[in-house]
N, C-alpha and C positions, 0 to 999 in steps of 0.2 A: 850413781852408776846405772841404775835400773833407766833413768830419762835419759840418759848417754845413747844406751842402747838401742833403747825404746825410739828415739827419734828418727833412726834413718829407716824402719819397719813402717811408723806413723809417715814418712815423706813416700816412701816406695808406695802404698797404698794410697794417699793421697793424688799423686800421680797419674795411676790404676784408673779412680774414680775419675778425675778429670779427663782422659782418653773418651775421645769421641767415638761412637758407635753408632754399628747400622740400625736403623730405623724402618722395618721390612713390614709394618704394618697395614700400608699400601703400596700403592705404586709409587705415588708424587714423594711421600718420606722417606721413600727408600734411595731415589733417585736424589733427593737431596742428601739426604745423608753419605752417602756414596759419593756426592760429587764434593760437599766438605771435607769426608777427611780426606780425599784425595788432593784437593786443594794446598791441605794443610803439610804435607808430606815435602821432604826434599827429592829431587830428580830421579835420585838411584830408588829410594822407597816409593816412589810412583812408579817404576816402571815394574819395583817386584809385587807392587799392590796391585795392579792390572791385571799383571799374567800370573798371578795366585787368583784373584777373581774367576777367571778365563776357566784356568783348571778346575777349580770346585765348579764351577758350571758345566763343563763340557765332559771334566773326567768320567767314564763308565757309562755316557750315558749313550745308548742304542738308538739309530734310526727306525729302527722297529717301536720303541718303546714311544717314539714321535707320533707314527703313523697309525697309532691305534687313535681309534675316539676318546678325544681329550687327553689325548699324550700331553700334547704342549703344555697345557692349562696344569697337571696333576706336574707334570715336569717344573715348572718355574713355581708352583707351589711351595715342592719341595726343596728347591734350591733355596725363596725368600725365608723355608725356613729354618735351613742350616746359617742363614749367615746375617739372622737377627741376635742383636745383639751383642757381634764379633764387632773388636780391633781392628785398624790395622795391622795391629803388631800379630792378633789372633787368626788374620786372614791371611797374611804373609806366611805363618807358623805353619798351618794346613796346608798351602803351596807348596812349601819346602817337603813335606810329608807326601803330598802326590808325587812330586817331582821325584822323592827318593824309591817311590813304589814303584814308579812308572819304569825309572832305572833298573829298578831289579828285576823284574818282570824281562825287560831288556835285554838282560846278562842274562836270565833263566834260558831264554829262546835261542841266544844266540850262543849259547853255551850247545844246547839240543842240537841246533844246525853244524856248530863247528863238530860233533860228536858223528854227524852223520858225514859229513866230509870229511872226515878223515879215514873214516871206516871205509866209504865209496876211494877216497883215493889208493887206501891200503889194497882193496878188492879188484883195482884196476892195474896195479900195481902187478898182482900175483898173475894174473888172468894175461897179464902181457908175456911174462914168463912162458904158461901155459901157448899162445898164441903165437908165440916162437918158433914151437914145436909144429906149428903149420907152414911149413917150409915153399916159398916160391920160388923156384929154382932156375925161371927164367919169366922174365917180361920186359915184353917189347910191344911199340907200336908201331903202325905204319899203315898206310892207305892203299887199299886196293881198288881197283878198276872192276866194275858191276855194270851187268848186261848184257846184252846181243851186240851190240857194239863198244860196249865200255867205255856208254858216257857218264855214266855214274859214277862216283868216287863212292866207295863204302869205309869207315872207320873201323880199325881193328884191333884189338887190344888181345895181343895173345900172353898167355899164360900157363906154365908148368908149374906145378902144383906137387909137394907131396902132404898126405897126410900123417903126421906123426905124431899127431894125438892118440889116447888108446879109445876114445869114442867113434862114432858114424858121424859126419858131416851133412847135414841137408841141404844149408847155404851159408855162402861166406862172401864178407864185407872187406871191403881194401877202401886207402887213399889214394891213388892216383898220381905220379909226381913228374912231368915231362920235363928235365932240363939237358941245358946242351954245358958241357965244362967253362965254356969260356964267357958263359951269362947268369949274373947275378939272380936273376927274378925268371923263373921256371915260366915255359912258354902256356902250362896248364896244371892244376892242381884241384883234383877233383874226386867226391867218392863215388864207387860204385859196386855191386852184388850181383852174385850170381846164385839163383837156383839149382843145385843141384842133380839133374835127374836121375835117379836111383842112390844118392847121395855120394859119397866118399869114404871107402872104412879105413879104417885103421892101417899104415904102412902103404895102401897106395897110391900111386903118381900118376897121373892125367894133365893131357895140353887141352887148355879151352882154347877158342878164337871166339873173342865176346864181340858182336858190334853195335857199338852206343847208335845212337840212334843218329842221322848224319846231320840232322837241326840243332843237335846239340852243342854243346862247346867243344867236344873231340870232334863233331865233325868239321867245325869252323877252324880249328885250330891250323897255320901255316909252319908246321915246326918242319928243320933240318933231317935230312934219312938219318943221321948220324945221333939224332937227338936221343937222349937215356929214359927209358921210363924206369922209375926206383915205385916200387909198390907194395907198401905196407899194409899187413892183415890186422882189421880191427874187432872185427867180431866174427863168432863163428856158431852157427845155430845145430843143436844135437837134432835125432833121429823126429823128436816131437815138434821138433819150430821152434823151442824156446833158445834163449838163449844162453850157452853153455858159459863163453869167455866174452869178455869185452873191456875194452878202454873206452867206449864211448861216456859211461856212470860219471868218468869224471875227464869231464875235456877243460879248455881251458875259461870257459864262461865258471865253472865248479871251481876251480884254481883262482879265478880274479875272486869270486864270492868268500873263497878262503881267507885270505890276504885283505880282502876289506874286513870282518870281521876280526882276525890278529891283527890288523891296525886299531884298532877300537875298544878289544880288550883282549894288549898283550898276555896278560895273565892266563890264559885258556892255550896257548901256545902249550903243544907238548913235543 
């Protein structure tokens, strides 16, 4: 009973002892033995014997730690001598082990970022609410005639405003949206702000007439008298400059970043 048993422990180690190993004593052994058992490997095991290689060589290691005097040298030191000695089966084993680290590390950060983009979405969320309460009660555009003779066209973007926040306004941010009912694709869509002077308090209403600058795209712009301008408030800066509300924290480059990340790893979805 005892040789029954005995026998398939004496073949497994047997086995063991026969596997070829790296030979990292020089250069010329190493490169031979490396290049044996690779040889000696089938398709699929060569290809995880290379990029398990690859990783213990490359994983953690710093461009800094290159650039120092005799980085390199003390570098490949230390790599011939983690991987004298090793299997294939021992160099693959450690690959799998980077791979699973490097994974987690992965999901650690991407965990962090989806944490911060939700919160940035929540805060843009509430902040839109609040930004509501900044009411434009009328906006229109339209081009007037500038000069002694009025050959100048000037661009005009006027604007009634109340403030229904309970803060002071100093400056405030809009999108821009010129379309006409009967066209799909708006003739201009664009943002722009306005400073304040003496700010805006709490409950009152003011008309600006803002005029962009006429090289710009409102003043290029060929739209219809009849055309709408729709003008969405996006941010709004308190008595200090900073800023109070905003949707800008998370637009839609923040929203694609979301959704590739929940593509990657559903599990963090909440």
């Amino acid at each position: 009973m005892k040789r029954i048993i005995l026998l398939p422990i004496l073949l497994c180690l047997l086995i063991i002892s026969c596997q070829k190993k790296i030979d990292s004593s020089n250069e010329e052994s190493m490169r031979n033995s490396i290049k044996e058992i690779n040889e000696s490997l089938e398709e699929d095991e060569k290809e995880e014997f290379q990029e398990s290689m690859k990783l213990m060589m490359f994983n953690g290691l710093e461009l800094s730690d290159l650039m120092k005097d005799g980085g390199a040298e003390k570098t490949g030191e230390d790599f011939k001598t983690r991987i004298d000695g090793m299997t294939a089966d021992d160099v693959i084993e450690q690959g799998h082990k980077i791979k699973a680290e490097i994974e987690r590390k992965k999901k650690e950060q991407a965990q962090t970022e989806v944490l911060a983009l939700y919160t940035a979405r929540e805060n843009a969320e509430n902040d839109k609410k609040m930004l509501s309460k900044f009411e434009v009660i009328k906006s229109q555009f339209y081009v007037r005639k500038k000069g002694t003779y009025y050959i100048t066209k000037e661009p005009i973007i006027e604007l009634t405003v109340k403030n229904g926040t309970n803060k002071a306004i100093s400056r405030a941010y809009f999108t821009g949206t010129l379309v006409s009912p009967e066209r799909t694709i708006p003739w201009i869509k664009d943002d722009f702000n306005y400073e304040i002077s003496g700010g805006l308090e709490s409950g009152e209403v003011v008309t600006w007439y803002l005029a962009p600058n006429m090289f710009s795209d409102w003043g290029e712009v060929d739209a219809p008298k009849d055309a709408i301008l729709n003008t969405e408030v996006t941010q709004l800066d308190g008595p200090n400059g900073d800023a109070l509300y905003s949707t800008n924290n998370f637009g839609e480059t923040e929203r694609k970043r979301l959704e590739e990340l929940l593509k990657s790893y559903p599990e963090l979805a909440k």
